[in-house]
Gaussian input, Z-matrix of N, CA and C with variables (Angstrom, degrees):
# hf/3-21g

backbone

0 1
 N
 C     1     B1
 C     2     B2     1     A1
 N     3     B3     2     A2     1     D1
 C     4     B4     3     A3     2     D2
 C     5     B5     4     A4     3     D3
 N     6     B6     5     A5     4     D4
 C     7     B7     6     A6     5     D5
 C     8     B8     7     A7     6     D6
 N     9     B9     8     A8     7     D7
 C    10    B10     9     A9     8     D8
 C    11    B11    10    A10     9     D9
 N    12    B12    11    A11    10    D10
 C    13    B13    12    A12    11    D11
 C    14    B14    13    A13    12    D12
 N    15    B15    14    A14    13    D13
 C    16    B16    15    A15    14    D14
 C    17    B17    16    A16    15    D15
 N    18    B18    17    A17    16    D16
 C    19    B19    18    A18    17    D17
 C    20    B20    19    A19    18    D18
 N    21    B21    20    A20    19    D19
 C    22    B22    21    A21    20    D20
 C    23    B23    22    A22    21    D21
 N    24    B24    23    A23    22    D22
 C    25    B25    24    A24    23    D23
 C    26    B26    25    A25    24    D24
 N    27    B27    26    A26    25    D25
 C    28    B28    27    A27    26    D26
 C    29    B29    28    A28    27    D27
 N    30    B30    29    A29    28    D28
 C    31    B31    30    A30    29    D29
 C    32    B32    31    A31    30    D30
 N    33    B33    32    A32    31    D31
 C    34    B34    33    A33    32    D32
 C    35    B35    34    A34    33    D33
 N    36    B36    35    A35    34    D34
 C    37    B37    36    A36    35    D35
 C    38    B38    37    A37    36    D36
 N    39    B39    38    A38    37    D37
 C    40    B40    39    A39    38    D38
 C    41    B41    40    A40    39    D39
 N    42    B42    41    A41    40    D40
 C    43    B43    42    A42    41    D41
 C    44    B44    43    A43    42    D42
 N    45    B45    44    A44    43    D43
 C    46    B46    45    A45    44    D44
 C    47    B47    46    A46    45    D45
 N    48    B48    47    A47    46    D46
 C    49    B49    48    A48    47    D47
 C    50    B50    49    A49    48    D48
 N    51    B51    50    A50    49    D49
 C    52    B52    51    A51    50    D50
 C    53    B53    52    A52    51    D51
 N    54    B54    53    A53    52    D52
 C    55    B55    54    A54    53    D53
 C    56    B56    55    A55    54    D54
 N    57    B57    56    A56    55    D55
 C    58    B58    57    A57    56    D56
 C    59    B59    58    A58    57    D57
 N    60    B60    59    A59    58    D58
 C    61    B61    60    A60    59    D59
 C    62    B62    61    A61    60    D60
 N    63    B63    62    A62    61    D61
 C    64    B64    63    A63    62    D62
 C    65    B65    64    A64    63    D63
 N    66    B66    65    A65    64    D64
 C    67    B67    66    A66    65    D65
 C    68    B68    67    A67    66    D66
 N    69    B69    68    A68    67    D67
 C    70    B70    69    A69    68    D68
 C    71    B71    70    A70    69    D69
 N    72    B72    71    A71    70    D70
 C    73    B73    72    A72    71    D71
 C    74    B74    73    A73    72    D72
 N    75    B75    74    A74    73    D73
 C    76    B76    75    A75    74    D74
 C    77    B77    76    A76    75    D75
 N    78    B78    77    A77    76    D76
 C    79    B79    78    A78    77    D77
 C    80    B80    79    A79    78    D78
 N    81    B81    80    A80    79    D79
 C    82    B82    81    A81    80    D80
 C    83    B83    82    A82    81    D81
 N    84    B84    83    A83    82    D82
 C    85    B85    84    A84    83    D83
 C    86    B86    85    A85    84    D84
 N    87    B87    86    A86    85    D85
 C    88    B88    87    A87    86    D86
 C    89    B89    88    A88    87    D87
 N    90    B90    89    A89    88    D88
 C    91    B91    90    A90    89    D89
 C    92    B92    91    A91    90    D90
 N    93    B93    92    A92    91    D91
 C    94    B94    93    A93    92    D92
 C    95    B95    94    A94    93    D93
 N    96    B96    95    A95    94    D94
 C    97    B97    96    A96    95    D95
 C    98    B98    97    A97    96    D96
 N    99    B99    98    A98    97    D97
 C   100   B100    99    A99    98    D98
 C   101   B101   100   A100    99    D99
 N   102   B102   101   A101   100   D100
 C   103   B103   102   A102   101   D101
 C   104   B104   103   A103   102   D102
 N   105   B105   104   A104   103   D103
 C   106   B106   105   A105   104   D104
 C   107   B107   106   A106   105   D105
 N   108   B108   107   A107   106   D106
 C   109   B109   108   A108   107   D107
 C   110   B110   109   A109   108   D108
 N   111   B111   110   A110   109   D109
 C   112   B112   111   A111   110   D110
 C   113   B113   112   A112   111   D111
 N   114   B114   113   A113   112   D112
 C   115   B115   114   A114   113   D113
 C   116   B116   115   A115   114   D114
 N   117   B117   116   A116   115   D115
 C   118   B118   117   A117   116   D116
 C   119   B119   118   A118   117   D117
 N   120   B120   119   A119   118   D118
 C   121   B121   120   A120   119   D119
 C   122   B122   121   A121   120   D120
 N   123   B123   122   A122   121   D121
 C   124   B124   123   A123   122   D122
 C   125   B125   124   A124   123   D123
 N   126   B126   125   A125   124   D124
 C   127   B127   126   A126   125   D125
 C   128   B128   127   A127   126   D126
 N   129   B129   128   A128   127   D127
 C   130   B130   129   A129   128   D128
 C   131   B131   130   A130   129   D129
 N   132   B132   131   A131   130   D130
 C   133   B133   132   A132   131   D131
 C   134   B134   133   A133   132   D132
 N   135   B135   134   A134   133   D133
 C   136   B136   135   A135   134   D134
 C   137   B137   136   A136   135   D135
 N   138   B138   137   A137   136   D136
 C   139   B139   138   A138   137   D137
 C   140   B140   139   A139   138   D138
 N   141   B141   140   A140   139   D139
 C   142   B142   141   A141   140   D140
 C   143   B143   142   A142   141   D141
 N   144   B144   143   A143   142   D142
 C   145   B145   144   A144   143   D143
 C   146   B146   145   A145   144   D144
 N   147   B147   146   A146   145   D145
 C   148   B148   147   A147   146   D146
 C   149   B149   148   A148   147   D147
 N   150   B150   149   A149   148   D148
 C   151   B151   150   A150   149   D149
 C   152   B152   151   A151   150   D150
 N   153   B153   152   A152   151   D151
 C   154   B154   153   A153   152   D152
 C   155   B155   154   A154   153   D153
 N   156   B156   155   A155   154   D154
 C   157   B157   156   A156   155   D155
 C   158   B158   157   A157   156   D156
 N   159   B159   158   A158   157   D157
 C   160   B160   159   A159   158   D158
 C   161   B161   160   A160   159   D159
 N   162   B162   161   A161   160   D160
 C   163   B163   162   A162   161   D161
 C   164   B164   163   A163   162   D162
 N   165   B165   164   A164   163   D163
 C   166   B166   165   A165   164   D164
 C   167   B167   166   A166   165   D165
 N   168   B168   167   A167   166   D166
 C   169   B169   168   A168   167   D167
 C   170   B170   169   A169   168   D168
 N   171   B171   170   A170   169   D169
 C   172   B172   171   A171   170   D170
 C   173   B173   172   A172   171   D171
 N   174   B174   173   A173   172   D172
 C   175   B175   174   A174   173   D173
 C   176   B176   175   A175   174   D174
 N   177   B177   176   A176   175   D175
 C   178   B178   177   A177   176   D176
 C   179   B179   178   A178   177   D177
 N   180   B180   179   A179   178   D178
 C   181   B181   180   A180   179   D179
 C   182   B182   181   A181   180   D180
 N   183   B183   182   A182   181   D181
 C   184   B184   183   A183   182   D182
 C   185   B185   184   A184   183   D183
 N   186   B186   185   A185   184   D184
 C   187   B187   186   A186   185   D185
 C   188   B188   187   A187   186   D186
 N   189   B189   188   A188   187   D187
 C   190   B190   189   A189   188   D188
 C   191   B191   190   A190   189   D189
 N   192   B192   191   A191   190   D190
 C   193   B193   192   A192   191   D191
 C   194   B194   193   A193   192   D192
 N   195   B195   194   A194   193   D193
 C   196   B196   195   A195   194   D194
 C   197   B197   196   A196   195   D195
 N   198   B198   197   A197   196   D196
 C   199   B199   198   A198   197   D197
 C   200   B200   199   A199   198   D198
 N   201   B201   200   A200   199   D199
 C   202   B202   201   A201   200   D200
 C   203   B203   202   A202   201   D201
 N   204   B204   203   A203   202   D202
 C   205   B205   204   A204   203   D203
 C   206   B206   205   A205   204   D204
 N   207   B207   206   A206   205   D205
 C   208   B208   207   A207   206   D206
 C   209   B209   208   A208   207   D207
 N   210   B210   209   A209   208   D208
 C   211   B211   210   A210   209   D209
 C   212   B212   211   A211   210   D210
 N   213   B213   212   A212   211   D211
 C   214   B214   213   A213   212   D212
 C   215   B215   214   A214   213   D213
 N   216   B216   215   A215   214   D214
 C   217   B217   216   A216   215   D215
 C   218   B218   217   A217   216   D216
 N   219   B219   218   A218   217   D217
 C   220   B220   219   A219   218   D218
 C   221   B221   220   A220   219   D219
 N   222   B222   221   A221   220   D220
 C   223   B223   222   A222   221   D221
 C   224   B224   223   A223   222   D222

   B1=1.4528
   B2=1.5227
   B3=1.3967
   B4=1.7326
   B5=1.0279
   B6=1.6939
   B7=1.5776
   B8=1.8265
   B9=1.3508
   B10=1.5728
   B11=1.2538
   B12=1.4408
   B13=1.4952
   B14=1.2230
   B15=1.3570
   B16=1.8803
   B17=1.4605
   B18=1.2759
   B19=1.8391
   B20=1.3391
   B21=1.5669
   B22=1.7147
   B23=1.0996
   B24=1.0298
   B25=1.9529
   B26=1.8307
   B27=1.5290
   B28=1.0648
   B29=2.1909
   B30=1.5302
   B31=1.0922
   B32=0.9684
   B33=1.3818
   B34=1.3225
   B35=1.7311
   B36=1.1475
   B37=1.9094
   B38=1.9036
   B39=1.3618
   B40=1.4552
   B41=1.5307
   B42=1.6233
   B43=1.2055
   B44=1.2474
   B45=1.3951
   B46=1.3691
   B47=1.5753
   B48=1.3583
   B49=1.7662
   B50=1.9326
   B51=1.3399
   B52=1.6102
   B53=1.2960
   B54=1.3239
   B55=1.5193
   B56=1.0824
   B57=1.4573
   B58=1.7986
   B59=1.5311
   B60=1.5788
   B61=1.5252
   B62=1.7846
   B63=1.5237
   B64=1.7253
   B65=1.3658
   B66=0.9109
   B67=1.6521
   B68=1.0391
   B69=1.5303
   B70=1.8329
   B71=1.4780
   B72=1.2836
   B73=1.2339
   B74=1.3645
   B75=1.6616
   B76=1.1710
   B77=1.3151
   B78=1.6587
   B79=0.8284
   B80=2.0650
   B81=1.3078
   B82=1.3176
   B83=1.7366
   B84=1.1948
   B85=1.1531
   B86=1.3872
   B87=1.2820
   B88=1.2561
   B89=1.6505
   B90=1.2275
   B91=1.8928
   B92=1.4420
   B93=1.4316
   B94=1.0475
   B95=1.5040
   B96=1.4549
   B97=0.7976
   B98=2.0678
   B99=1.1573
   B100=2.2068
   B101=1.4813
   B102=1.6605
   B103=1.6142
   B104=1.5709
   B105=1.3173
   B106=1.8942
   B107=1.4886
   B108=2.0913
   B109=1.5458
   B110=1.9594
   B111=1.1811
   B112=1.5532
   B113=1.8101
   B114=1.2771
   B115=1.7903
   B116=1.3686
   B117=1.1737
   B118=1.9164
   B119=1.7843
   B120=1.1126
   B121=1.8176
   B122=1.3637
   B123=1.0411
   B124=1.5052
   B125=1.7592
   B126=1.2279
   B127=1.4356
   B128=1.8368
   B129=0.9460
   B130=1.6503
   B131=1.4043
   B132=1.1242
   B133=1.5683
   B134=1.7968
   B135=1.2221
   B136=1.4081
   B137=1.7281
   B138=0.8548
   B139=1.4606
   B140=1.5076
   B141=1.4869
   B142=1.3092
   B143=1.4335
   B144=1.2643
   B145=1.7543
   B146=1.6234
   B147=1.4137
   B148=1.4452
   B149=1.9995
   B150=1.6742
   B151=1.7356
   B152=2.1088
   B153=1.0045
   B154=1.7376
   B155=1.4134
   B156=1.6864
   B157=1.5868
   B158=1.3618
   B159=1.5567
   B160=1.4369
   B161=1.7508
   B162=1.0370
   B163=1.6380
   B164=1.7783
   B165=1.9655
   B166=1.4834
   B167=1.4818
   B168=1.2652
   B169=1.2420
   B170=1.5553
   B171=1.4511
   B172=1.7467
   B173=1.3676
   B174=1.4977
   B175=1.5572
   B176=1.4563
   B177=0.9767
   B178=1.7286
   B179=1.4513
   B180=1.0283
   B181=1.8597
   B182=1.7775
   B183=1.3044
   B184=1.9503
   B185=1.7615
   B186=0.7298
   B187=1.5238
   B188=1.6685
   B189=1.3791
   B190=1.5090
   B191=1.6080
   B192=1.5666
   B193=1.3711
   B194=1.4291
   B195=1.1589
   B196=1.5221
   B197=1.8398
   B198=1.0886
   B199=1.2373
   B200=1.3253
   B201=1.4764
   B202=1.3286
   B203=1.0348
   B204=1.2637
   B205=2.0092
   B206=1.5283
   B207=1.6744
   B208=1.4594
   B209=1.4183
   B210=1.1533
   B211=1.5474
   B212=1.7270
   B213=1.3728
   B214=1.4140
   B215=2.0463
   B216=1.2603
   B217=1.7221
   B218=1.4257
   B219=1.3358
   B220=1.6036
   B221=1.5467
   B222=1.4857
   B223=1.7378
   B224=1.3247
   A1=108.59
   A2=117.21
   A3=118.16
   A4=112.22
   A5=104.45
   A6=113.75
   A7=110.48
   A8=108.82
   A9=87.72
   A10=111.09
   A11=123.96
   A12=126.27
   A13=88.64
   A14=115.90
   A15=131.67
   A16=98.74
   A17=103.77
   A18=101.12
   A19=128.43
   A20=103.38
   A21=101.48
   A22=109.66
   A23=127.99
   A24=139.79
   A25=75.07
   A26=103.03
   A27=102.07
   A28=124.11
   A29=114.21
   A30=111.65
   A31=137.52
   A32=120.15
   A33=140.94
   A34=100.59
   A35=103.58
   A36=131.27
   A37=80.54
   A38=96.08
   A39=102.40
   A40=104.82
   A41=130.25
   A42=116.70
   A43=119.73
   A44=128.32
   A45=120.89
   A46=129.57
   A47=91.18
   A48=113.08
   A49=101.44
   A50=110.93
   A51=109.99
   A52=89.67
   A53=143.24
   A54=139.88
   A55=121.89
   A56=122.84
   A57=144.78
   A58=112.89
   A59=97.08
   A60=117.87
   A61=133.06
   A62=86.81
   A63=102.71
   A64=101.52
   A65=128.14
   A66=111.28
   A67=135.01
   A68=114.48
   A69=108.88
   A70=90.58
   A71=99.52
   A72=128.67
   A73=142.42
   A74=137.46
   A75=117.73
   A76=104.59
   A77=142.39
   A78=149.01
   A79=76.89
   A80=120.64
   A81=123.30
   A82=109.86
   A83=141.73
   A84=135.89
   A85=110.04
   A86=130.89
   A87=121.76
   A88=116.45
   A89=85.32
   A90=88.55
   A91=97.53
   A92=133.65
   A93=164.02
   A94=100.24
   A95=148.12
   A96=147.70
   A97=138.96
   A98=65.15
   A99=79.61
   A100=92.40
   A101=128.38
   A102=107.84
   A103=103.74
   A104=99.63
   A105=106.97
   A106=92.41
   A107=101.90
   A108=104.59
   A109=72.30
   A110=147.78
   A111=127.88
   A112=72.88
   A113=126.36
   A114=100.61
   A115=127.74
   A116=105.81
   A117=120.58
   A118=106.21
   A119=103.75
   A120=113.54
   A121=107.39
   A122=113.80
   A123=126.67
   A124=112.29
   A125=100.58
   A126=115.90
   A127=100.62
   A128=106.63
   A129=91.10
   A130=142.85
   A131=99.16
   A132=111.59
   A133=86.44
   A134=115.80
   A135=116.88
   A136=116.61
   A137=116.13
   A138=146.07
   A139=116.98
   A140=103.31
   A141=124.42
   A142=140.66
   A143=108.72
   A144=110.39
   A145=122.22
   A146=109.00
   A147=116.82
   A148=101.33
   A149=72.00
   A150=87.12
   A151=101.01
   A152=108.34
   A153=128.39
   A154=84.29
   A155=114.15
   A156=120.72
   A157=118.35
   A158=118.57
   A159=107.61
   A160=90.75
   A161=128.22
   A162=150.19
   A163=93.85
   A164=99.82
   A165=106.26
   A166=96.11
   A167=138.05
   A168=124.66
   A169=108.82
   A170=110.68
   A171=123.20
   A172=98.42
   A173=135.43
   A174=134.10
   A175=81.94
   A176=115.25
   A177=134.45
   A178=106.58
   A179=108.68
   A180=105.48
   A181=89.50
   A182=95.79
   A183=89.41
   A184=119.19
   A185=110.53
   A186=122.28
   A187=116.66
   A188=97.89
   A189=94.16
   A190=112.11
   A191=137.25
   A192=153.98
   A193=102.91
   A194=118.32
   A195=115.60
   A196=106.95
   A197=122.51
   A198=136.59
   A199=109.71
   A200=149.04
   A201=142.69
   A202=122.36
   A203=113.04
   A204=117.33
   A205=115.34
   A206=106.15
   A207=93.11
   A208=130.06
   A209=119.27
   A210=135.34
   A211=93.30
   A212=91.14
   A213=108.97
   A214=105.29
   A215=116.20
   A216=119.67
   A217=95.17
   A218=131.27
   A219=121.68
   A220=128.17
   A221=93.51
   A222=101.82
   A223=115.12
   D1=133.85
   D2=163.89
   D3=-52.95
   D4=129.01
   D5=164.40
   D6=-42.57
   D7=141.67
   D8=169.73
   D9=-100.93
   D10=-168.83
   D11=-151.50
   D12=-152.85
   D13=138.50
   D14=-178.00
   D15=-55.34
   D16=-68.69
   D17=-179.01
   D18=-37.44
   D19=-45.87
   D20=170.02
   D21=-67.02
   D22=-46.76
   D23=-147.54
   D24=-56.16
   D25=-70.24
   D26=-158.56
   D27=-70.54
   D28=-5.22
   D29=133.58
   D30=-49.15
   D31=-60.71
   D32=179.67
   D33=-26.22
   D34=-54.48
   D35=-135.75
   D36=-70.36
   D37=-56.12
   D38=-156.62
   D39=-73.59
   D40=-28.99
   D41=164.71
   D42=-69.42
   D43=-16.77
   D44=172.25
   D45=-77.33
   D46=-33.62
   D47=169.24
   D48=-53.10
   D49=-43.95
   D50=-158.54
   D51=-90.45
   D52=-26.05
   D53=169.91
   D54=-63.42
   D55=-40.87
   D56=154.20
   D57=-32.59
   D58=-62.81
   D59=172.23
   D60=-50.11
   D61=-30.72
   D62=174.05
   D63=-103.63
   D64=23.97
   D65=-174.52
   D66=88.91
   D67=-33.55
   D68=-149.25
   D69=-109.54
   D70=145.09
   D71=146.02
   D72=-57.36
   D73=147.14
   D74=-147.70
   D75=-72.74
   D76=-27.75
   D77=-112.17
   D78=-120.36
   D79=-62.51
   D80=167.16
   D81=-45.48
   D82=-65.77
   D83=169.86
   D84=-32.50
   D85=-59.13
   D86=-164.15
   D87=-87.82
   D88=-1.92
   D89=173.29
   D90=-79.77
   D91=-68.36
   D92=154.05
   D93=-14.30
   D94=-66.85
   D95=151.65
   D96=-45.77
   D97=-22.35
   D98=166.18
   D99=83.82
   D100=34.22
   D101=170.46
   D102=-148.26
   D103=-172.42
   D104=-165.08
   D105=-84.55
   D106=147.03
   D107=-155.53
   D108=-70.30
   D109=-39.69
   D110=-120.15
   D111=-112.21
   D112=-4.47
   D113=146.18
   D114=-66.94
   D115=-25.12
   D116=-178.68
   D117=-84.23
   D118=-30.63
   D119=160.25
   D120=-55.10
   D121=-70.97
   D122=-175.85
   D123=-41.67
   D124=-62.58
   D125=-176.48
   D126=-62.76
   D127=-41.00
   D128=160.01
   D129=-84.51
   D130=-2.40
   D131=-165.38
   D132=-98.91
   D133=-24.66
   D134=-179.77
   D135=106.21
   D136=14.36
   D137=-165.02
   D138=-80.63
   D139=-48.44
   D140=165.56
   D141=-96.90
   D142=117.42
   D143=177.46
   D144=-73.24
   D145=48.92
   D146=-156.79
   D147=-64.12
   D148=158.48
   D149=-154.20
   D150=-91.78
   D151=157.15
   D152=-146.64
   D153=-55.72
   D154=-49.29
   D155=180.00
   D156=-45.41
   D157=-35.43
   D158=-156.95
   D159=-103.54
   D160=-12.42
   D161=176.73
   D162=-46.85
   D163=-61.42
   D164=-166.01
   D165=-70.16
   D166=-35.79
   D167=-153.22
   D168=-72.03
   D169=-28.68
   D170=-175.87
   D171=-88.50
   D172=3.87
   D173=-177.36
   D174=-90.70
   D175=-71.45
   D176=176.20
   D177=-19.44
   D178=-55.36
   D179=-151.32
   D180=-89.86
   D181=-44.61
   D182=172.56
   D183=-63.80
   D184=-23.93
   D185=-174.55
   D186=80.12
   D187=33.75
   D188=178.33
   D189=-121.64
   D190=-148.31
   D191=-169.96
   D192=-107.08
   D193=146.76
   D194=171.16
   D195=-85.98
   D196=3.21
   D197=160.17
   D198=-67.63
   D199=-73.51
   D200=161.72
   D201=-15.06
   D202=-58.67
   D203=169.29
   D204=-43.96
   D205=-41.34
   D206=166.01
   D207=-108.41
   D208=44.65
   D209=-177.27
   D210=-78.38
   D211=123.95
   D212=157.54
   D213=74.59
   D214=10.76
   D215=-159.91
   D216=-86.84
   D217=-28.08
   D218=167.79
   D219=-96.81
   D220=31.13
   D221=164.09
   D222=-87.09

């Protein structure tokens, strides 16, 4: 397993919180988003160094800013 990294952990944290918030589930997000649900696991669990592209696509499907995802990630 990848070491995790504060920054992701704490990406991770905040895309899951705003996914919680809309409803969907990981398995719905990533349909919805065009990727594997246990890549959207990953990316929350902090696992993943997901790339700026796939960042916008989950801003998209949540209906929010790719700014929110990083609220608060360099505390």
């Amino acid at each position: 397993m990848a070491q995790k990294n504060t920054y992701l952990f704490r990406l991770g944290q905040n895309i899951r919180e705003i996914r919680k918030t809309k409803g969907f589930s990981q398995e719905e997000l990533a349909l919805k988003a065009n990727v594997d649900r246990s890549y959207v696991g990953g990316i929350e669990r902090g696992e993943r160094n997901v790339s700026f592209l796939t960042l916008i696509k989950l801003a998209e499907c949540l209906e929010c800013d790719v700014s929110e995802f990083t609220h608060n990630v360099l505390l």
